[in-house]
C-alpha positions in Angstrom: -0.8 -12.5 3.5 0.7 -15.7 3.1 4.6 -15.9 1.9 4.9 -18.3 -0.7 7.3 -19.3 -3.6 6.3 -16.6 -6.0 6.9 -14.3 -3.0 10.5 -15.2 -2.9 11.4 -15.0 -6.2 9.7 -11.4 -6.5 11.0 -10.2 -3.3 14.9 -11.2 -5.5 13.9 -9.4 -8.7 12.9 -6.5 -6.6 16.6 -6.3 -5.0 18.3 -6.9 -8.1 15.9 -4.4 -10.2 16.3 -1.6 -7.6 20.4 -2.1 -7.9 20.1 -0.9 -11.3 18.1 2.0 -10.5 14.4 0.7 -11.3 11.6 1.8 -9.5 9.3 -0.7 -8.1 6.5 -1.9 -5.7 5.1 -5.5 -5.2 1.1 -6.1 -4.5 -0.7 -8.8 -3.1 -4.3 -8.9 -4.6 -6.6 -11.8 -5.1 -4.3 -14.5 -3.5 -1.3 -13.4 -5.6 1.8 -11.5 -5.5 2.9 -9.3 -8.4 5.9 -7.2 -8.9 5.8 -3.8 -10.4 8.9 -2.4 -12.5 9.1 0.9 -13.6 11.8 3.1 -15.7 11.3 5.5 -17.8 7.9 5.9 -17.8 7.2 2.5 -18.7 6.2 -0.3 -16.2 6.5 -4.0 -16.5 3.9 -6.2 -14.4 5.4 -9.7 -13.3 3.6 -12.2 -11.8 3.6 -16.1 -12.1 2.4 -15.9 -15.4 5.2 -13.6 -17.0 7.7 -15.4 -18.7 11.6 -14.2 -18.6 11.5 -13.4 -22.4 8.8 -10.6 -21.8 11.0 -9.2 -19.1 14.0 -9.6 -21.6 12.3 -7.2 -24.5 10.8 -4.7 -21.8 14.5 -4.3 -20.8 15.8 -3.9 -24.2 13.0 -1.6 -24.5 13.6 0.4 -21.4 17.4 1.2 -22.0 
């Protein structure tokens, strides 16, 4: 597994989403990192293709 950009900025979502009590796991599949939000019973997947406005409404959603 190669650290890379994307890496870093999930690895500092993950911190920040588990200090407001989200569940989470990050996955390395194909070349690519992806983190895995979960609250609720709902789950958010990011990866470099999510853009912060999804993760906005799946907040909004989740609270």
């Amino acid at each position: 597994m190669k650290t890379n950009m994307m890496h870093k900025i999930l690895v500092l979502i993950s911190k920040e989403a588990s200090k407001r009590g989200f569940k989470e796991a990050r996955t390395y599949n194909h070349d690519e990192w992806s983190l895995y939000i979960y609250k609720k019973g709902d789950c958010i997947r990011i990866d470099r293709n999510t853009k912060i406005g999804d993760i906005e409404d799946w907040l909004e959603k989740t609270k």
